[in-house]
N, C-alpha and C positions, 0 to 999 in steps of 0.2 A: 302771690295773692295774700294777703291780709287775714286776721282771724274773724272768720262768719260771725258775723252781728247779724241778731233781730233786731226791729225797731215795731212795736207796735203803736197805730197810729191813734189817737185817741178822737179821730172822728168818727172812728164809730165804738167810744163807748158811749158809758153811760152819763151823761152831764151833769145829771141830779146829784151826782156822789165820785166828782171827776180826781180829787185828792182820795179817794180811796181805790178806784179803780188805777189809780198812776201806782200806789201802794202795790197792787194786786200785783200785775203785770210783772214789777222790778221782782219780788220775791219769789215770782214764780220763772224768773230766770230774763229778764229782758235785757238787751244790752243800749236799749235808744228807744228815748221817746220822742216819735214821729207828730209833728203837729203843724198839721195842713190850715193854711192860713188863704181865704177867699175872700174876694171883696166885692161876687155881685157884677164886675166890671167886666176883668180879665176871664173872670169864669162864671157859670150864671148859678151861682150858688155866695151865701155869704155866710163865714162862722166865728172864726176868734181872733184877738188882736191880741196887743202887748199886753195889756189886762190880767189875762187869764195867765198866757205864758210867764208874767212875775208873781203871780200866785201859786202855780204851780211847783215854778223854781224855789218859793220859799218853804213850800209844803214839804220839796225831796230834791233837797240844793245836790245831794247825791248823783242827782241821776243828768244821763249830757239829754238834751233836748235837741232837737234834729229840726229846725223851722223851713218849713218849704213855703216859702212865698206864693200864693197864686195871685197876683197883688199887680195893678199898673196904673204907676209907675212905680216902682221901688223904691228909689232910695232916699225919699222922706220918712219911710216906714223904720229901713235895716238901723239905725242908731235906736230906735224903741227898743224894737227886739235884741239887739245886743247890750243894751239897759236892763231889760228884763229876764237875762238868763240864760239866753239861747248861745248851745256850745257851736252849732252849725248853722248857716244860715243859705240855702240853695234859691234861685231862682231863674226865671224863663228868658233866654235872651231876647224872645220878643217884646220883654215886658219892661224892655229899658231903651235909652233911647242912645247911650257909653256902656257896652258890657264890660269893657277893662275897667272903667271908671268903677262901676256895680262894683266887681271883684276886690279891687283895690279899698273901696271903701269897708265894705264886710270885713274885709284884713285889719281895716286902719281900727275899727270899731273893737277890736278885741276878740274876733269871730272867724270860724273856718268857712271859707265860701267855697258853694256848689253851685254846678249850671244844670240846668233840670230841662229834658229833651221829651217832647209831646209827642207820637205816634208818627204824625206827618211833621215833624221838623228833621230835616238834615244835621249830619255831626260836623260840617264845616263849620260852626263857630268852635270846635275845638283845636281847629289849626294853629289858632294865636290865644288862645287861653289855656291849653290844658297844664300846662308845667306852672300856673297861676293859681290851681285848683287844688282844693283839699277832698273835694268828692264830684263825682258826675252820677247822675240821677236820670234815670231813662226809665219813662212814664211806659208803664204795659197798657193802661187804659188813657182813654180820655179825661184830661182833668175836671174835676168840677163836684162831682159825687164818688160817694162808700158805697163798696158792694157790685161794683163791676165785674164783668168776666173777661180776663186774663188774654190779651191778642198776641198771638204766638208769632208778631214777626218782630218784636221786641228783641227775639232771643236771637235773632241775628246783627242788631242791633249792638245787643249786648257785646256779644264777641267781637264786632272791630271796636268797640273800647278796649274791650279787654288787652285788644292785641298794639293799642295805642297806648295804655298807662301800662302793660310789660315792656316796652319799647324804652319809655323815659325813662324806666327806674325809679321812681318818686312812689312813694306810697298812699296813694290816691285810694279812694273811696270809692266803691263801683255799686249802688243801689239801686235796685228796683223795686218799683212799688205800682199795686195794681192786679187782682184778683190773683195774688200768692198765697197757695194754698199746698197742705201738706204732699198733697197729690199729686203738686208740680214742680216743687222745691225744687228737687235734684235739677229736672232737667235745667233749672233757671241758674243753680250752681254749677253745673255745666260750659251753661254757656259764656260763665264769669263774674258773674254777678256775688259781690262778698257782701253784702247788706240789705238785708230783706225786710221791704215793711208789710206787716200784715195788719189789716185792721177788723174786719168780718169774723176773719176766718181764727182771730183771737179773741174778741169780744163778745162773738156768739155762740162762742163755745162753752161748755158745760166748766170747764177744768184749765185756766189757763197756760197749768205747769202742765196738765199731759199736751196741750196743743204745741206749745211751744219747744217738747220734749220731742213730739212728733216731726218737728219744721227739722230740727238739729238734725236729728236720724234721716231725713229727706236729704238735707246737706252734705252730711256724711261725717259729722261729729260726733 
């Protein structure tokens, strides 16, 4: 397993002051900034495009940017986002119509691609993708909105990834994201999970660096 990374998502900061809030988070110890990307379509919610993501990039060219697509179709979008900065670029295999092609393309682009798995989707598109993958991303909640509560059959989920990317050897990226909170960390590092996004339960907190200090000790760093 890989070194535990946070990734805080900036959908639920604060937008008024989104370059100081991206500030906030890195200094106070972040290792990925998570930025969920809606279009209304594929999920019923709409938030940020390339736009923001190369503003962002230029504001803290420092920090890797984690773009999760909730987006369909894809891949008129993925050469924006890997224009504007984006270190990883994950999305839905529902949300394409060629997932080898998707993957291939995010590669060709300059970009680490991830396949992002929703509550009720099966891991059988990881049969002929995973050795193709820079990360897999297994949704604890339902896509679409910040601030859900955390569905614990994820964490079994979890663990036949986990037991699929020790299997290859490849140093794969195993993220979850979805009402991860300091209360639950462990068990979620547990069940295999090296990449945690947290969006709530850093941006509504008092103290980023004790939240974030809290997630690590959850972890077991």
């Amino acid at each position: 397993m890989q070194t535990p990374w946070i990734a805080p998502s900036i959908l639920s900061a604060d937008f008024s002051r989104l370059g100081a809030e991206v500030d906030a988070v890195l200094a106070a110890g972040a290792d990925l900034i998570h930025f969920d990307v809606m279009d209304n379509h594929y999920v019923p919610n709409l938030t940020v495009g390339p736009l923001v993501c190369a503003a962002l990039h230029k504001h803290a060219p420092q920090a890797l940017i984690d773009v999760h697509l909730m987006v369909s179709p894809v891949d008129r979008i993925v050469p924006d986002f890997a224009a504007a900065g984006a270190t990883y670029i994950s999305f839905h295999p529902e949300a394409t119509e060629h997932i080898d092609r998707t993957i291939r393309l995010i590669r060709e682009q300059g970009c680490r691609p991830g396949l992002v798995f929703n509550p009720a989707t099966p891991l059988d598109f990881l049969d002929f993708t995973l050795e193709e993958l820079d990360m897999v991303l297994i949704m604890s909640v339902n896509p679409g909105f910040g601030g859900q509560a955390f569905i614990p059959a994820a964490l079994g989920k979890l663990a036949q990834v986990r037991k699929r990317i020790d299997a290859l050897g490849k140093p794969i990226r195993l993220e979850i994201d979805g009402g991860v909170k300091a209360d639950n960390v462990g068990q979620i590092a547990r069940a295999g999970a090296d990449t945690f996004v947290a969006g709530s339960a850093i941006f509504g907190s008092a103290s980023y660096a004790d939240t974030i200090r809290q997630l690590r000790r959850g972890i077991g760093q």
